[in-house]
N, C-alpha and C positions, 0 to 999 in steps of 0.2 A: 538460854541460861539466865538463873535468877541473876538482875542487876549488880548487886551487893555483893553474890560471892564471883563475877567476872568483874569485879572493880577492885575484888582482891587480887585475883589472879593477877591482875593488868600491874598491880603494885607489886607483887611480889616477883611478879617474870624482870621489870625494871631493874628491881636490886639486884636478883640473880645474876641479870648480864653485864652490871654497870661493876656491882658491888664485889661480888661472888655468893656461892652458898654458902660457905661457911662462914663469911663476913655478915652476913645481913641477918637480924635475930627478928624473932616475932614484932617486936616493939615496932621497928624499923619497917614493918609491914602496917603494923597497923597507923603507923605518923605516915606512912605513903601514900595509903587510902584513905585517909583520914574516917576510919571509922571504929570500936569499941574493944574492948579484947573480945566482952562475949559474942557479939557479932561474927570473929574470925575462927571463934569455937563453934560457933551453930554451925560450919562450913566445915571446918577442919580441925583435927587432933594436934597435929604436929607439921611442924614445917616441910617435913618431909611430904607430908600428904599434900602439903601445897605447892610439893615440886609435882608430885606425881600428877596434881591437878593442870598442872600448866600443860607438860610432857601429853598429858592425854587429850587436851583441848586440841590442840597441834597437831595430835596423831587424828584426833577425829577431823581437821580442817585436812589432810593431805589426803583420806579417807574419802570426803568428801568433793572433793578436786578428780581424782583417780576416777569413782566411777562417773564422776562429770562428761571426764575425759570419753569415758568407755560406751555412756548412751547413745544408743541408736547407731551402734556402731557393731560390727562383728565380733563377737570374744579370738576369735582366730587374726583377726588382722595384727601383722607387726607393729603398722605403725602407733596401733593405740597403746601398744606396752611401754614402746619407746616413751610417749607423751608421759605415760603414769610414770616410768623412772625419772622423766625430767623435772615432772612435778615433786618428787621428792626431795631431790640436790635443787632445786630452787629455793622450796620453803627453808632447807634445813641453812642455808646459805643463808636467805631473810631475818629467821626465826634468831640467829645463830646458835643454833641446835649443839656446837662444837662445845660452845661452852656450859652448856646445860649437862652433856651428857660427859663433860670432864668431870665437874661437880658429884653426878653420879658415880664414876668409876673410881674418884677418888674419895667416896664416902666409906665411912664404918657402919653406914645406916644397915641391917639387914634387909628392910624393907622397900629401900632403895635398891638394893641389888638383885630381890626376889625382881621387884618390877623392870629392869632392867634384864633380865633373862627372858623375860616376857615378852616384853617389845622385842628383842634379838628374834624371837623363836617365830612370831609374832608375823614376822616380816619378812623372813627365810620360808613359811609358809606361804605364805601372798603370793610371792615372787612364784614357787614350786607353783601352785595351783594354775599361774596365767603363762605357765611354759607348759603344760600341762593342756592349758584353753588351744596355746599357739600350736605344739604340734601333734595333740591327740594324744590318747589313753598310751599309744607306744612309747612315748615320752617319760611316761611316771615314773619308771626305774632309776632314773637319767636325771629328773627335778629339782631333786633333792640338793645333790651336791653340787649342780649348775646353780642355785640358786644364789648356794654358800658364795659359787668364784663372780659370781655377778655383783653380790651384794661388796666383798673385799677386792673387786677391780674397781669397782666406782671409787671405792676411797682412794683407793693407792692411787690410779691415773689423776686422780685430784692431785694428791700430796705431788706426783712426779709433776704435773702442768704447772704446777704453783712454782716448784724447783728449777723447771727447765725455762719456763716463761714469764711476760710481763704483761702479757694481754689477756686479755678477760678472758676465763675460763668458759669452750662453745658446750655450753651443755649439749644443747641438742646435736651436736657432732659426738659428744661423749656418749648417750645413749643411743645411736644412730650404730657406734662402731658397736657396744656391747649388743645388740641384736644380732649384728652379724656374724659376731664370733659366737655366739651363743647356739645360732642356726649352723654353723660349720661344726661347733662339737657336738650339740644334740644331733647332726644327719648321722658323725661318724660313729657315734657310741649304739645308739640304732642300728646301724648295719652289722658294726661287732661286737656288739654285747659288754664293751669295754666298761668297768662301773669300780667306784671305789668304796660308795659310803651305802651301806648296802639296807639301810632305811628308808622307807616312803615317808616317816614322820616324823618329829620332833616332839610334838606333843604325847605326856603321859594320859589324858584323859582321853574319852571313848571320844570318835567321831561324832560331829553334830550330824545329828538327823534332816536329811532331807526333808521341809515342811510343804504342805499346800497351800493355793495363795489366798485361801479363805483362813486358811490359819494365821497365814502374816499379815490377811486383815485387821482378825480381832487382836492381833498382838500391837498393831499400828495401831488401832484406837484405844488400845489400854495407855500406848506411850504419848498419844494426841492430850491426852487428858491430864499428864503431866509436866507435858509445857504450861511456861508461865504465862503471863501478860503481856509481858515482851514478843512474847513470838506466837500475838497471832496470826499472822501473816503464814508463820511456817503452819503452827495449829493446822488452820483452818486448809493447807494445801494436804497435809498428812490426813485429815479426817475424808478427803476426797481423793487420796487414792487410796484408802482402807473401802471406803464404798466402791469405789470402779474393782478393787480386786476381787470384793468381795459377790460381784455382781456373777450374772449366769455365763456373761461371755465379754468378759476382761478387754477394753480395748488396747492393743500394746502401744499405738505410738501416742496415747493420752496418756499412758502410765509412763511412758520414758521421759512425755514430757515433763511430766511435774517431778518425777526423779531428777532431769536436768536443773529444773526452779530450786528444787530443794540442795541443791548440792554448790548453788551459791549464794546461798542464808550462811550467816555467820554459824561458828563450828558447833551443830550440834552434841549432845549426850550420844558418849560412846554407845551405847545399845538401840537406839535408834538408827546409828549409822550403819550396824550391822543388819541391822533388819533392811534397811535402804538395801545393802549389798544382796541381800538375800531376794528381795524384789527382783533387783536387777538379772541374776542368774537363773531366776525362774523363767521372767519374759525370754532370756536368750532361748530356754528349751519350746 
């Protein structure tokens, strides 16, 4: 990411957490970073976009963590989902995401709250699709709404462990037990057909199409070419595995390796990160 607009972000996420959102004005962004108004205008419209911008940088580091997590690894093994839930009540803990995304729900912004349905939708998908990896196609009916009680037990068991106790919240005990409950109602709903929410999807747009990996080559070097100077280090790893994809006979554990490299470079551009994930799911077939 260009220097200038992550040295905003980096000021503006500060006032966000210290200050609030709706305490901290432009001004106050740009005396943090000490740099221009038009400067924070080539970058962003509204402050708002410079929540959305942080919100997304974040989502793309957890992103990028997640399939970290997941290379070279089985898309069916439990224990790598566990790790990707753990990963995200860490960062969101770190980040402290609580208050970013109070700011949100307590805004009149619209555009705040479009994005905010996004993320939700966002992330109730993810979850659905790698209940989906863990227990096969039989599972899909079942996804959806397991997704939902997975995604609203993590918080609650927070809110209860925070109420009942005084010791450090065991994440990895926290997603340890939501796997297992998850595997006890996905067996049962499975053998009875038991279902409530009777949707496979959330989203109103058409399904993404399944691409080939000479496609997500040439889409990797269109995105190679828009990293900055900063990152050529990533550059230069993305432009080599847009070439090994795009080769006759793809080697996979050269490809998972530089997907592991790439996934801890600081948080790439959201559409990069998806095409990373889209690599990733291809090598598993």
């Amino acid at each position: 990411m260009n220097l200038k607009k992550q040295k905003i972000i980096n000021a503006a996420y500060s006032l966000f957490i210290n200050k609030g959102y709706n305490s901290s004005s432009i001004q106050d962004i740009l005396d943090e970073a000490g740099v221009s108004k038009g400067t924070f205008y080539n970058y962003f419209t509204s402050k708002s976009e410079c929540l959305i911008a942080i919100m997304e940088s974040i989502g793309s580091e957890i992103r990028q963590k997640r399939m970290a997590a997941a290379v070279g690894k089985k898309a069916n093994d439990p224990e790598v989902l566990a790790e990707q839930l753990c990963i995200r009540i860490q960062l969101n803990q770190e980040k402290n995401l609580f208050t970013l995304y109070e700011s949100i729900f307590y805004s009149q912004e619209e555009e705040l709250k479009i994005f905010s349905r996004q993320t939700y939708v966002a992330e109730l998908e993810w979850i659905s699709s790698r209940i989906v990896d863990l227990f096969g196609e039989k599972a899909e009916p079942y996804a959806l709404e397991n997704a939902g009680m997975i995604h609203g037990s993590i918080q609650q068991l927070i809110h209860l462990w925070r109420l009942s106790s005084e010791e450090e919240l065991p994440i990895e005990k926290l997603a340890d037990f939501i796997i297992r409950r998850l595997n006890t109602t996905i067996t049962k709903q499975i053998e009875t057909g038991d279902r409530f929410i009777q949707e496979k999807k959330l989203s109103t747009a058409p399904p993404v199409e399944e691409v080939s990996l000479k496609t997500l080559s040439a889409q990797l070097k269109m995105q190679a070419d828009l990293l900055d100077e900063e990152d050529a280090d990533a550059k230069q790893l993305v432009v080599f595995l847009a070439e090994e994809l795009g080769s006759s006979e793809p080697r996979k554990l050269v490809c998972e390796s530089v997907l592991a490299s790439l996934a801890n470079y600081p948080a790439h551009e959201k559409t990069l990160v998806i095409l990373l994930e889209q690599v990733w799911k291809q090598l598993q077939k």
